[in-house]
C-alpha positions in Angstrom: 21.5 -76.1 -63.4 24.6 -75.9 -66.1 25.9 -79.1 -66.6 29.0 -79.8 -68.8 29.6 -83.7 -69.4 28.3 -85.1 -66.5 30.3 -82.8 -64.4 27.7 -80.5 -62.0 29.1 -77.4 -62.1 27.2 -76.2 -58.6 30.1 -79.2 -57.2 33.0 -78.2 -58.9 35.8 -76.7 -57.1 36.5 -73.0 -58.3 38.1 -72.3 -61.6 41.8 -70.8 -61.3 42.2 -66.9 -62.6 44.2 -66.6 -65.7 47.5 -66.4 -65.1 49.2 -63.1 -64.5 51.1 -61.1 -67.1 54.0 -61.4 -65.0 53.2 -65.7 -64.9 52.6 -65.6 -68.8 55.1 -67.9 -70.6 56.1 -66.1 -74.1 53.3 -68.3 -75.9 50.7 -67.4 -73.7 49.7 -70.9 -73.2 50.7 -71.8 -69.7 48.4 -73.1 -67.2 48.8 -71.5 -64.0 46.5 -70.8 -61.1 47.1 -67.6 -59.1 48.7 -68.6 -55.5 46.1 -69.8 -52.8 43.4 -71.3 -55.7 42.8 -74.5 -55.3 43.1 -76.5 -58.5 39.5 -78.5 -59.8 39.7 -81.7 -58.6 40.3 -84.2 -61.3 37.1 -86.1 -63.0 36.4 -89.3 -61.3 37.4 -92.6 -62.9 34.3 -93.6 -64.4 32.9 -90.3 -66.0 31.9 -90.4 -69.0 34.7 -87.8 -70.1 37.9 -85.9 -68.9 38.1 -82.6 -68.2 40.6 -80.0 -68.8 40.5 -76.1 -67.4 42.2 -74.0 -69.4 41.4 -69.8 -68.9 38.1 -70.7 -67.5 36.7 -72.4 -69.8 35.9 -76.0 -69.9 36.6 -78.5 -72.1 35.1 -82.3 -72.7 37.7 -83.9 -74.6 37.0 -88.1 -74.3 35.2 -90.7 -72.6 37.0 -92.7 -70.2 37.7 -96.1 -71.9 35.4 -98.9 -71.2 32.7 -96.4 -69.6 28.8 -97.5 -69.8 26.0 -95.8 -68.6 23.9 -96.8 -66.5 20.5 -97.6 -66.5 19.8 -94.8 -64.5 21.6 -92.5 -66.7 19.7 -94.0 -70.1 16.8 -93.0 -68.4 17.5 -89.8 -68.0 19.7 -89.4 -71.3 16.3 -90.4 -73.3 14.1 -87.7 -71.0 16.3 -85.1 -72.3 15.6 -86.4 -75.9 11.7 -86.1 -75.3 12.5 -82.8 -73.8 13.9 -81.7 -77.2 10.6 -82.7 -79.0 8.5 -81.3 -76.5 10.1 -78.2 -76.9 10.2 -78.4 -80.9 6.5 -79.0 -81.2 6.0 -76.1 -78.5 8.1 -73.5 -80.4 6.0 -74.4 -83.1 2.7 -74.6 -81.9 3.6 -70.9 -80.3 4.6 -69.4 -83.8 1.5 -70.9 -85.5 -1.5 -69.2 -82.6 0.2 -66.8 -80.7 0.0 -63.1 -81.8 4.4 -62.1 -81.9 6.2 -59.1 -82.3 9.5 -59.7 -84.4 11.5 -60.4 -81.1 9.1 -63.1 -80.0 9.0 -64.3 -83.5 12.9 -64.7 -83.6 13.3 -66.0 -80.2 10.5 -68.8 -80.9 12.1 -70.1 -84.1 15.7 -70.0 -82.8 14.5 -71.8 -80.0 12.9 -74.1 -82.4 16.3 -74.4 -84.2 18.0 -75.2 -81.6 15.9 -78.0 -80.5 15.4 -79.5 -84.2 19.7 -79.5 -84.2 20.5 -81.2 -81.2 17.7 -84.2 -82.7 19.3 -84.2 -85.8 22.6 -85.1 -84.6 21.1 -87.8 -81.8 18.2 -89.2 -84.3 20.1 -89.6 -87.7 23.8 -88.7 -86.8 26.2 -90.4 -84.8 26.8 -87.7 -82.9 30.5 -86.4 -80.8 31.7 -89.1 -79.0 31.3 -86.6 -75.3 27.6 -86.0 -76.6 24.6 -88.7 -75.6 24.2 -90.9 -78.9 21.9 -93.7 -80.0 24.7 -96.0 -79.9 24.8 -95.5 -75.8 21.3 -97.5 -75.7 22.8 -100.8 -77.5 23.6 -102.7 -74.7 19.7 -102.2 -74.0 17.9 -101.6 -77.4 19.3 -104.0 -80.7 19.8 -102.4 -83.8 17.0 -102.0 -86.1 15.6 -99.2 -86.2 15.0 -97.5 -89.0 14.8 -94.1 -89.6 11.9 -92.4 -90.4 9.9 -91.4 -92.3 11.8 -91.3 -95.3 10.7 -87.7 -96.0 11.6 -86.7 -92.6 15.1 -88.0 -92.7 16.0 -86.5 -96.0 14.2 -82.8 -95.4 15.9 -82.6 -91.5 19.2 -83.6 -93.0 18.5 -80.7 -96.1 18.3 -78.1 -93.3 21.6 -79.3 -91.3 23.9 -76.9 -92.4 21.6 -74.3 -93.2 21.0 -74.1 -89.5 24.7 -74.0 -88.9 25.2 -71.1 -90.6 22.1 -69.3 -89.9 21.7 -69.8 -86.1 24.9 -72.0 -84.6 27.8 -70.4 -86.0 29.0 -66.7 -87.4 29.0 -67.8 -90.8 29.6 -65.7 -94.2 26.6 -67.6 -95.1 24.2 -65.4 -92.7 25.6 -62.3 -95.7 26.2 -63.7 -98.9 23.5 -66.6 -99.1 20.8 -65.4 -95.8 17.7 -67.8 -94.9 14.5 -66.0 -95.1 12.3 -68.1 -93.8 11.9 -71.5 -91.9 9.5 -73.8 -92.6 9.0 -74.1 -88.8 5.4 -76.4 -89.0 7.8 -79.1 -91.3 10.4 -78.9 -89.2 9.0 -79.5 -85.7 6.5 -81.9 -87.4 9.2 -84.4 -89.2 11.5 -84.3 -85.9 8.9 -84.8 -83.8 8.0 -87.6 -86.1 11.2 -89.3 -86.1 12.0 -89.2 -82.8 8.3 -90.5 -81.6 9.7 -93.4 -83.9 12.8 -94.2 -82.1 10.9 -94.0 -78.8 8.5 -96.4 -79.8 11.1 -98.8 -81.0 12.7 -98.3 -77.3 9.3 -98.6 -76.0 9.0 -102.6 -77.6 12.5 -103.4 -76.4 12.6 -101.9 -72.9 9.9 -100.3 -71.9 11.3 -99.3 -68.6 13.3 -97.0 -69.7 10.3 -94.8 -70.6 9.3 -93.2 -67.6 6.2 -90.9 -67.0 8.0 -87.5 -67.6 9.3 -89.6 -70.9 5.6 -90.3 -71.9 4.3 -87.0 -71.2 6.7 -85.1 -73.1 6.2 -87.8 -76.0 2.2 -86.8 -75.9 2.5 -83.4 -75.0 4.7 -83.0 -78.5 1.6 -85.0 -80.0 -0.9 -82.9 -78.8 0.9 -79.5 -79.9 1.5 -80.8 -83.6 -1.6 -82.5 -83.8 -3.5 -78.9 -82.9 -1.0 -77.3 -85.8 -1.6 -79.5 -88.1 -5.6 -79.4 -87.5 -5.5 -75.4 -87.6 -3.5 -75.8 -91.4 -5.9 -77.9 -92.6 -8.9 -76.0 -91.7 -7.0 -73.0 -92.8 -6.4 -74.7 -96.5 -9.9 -75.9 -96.6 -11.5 -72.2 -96.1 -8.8 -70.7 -98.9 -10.5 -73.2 -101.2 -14.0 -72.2 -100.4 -13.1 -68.2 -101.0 -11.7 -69.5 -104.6 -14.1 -68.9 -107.3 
């Protein structure tokens, strides 16, 4: 299911063609459906943004003013946050034990990139105001939180723009200053971290917003890193038995 805003795309009316060569203004920038298309209806009153269709493409500009989600939609905003960690700590936990060609091996830690990125600007950014941000869970969870740990905060925010430029956009960067490795283990295990944080500062505040599929993302993430981290250690300890 795609989904841009809150908008179900599987409900929206279809998208006009672009316009006609003969229908082009001399700018090129006219809206103009071809005769017989129905126009998308517009987004109801209380969505979180508006839309605008413009050559098929959609765009989430702003949210309606004075629009709150519900508690219903808190819930589910914060199971697509565990979702990102789940996936995080599974990207990772694939990298470490599974046996990849260089395609896996690229797919795995872009995935994981990805994942780590979209935490980064809900855990310790503000985040775009059409985007689902920390500040939407105020009106349920008081300020306080601290971010966490320390180390996490300041290595996660380190490896911001470098995933930008690497993964995000089509940056010089990817020529004249290339990434040649991730430190995928730190990576999933800091955001995995710092997000297990904010959830337990939810959990103490208003635990029913944590729901089952909420919790068993949150352990699932837990179990992955905690098997990763177990396999480094044992790894580290058998390099310093072979030492002489």
């Amino acid at each position: 299911m795609i989904v841009v805003g809150c908008i179900n795309l599987r409900d929206a009316s279809p998208i006009p063609s672009p316009p006609r060569d003969e229908d082009r203004d001399p700018d090129g920038c006219q809206d103009r459906a071809e005769p017989g298309v129905q126009e998308p209806p517009q987004a109801p009153a209380k969505a979180p943004c508006n839309l605008r269709v413009f050559r098929k493409t959609i765009f989430c500009m702003t949210r309606d003013p004075g629009w709150t989600p519900t508690d219903e939609q808190l819930t589910k905003a914060a199971a697509h946050m565990s979702y990102e960690l789940a996936m995080a700590a599974g990207c990772a936990h694939r990298l470490r034990f599974e046996t990849l060609d260089d395609l896996g091996t690229n797919a795995y830690t872009e995935a994981l990139l990805i994942h780590v990125r979209v935490c980064i600007e809900f855990f310790l950014e503000g985040g775009d105001e059409d985007h689902i941000r920390r500040a939407d869970f105020k009106t349920h969870v008081k300020d306080g939180w601290r971010v966490g740990p320390p180390a996490a905060k300041r290595f996660l925010l380190s490896q911001r723009d470098a995933i930008n430029a690497e993964l995000a956009h089509p940056s010089w960067e990817r020529v004249t200053k290339p990434k040649s490795s991730w430190d995928y283990i730190k990576l999933a295990g800091y955001t995995c971290d710092v997000g297990r944080s904010w959830f337990r500062h939810v959990d103490k505040q208003r635990p029913t917003l944590l729901t089952k599929e909420i919790e068993g993302n949150l352990n699932y993430s837990s179990r992955q890193m905690a098997q990763i981290i177990a396999a480094e250690e044992l790894a580290r300890q058998r390099a310093a038995q072979k030492k002489p």
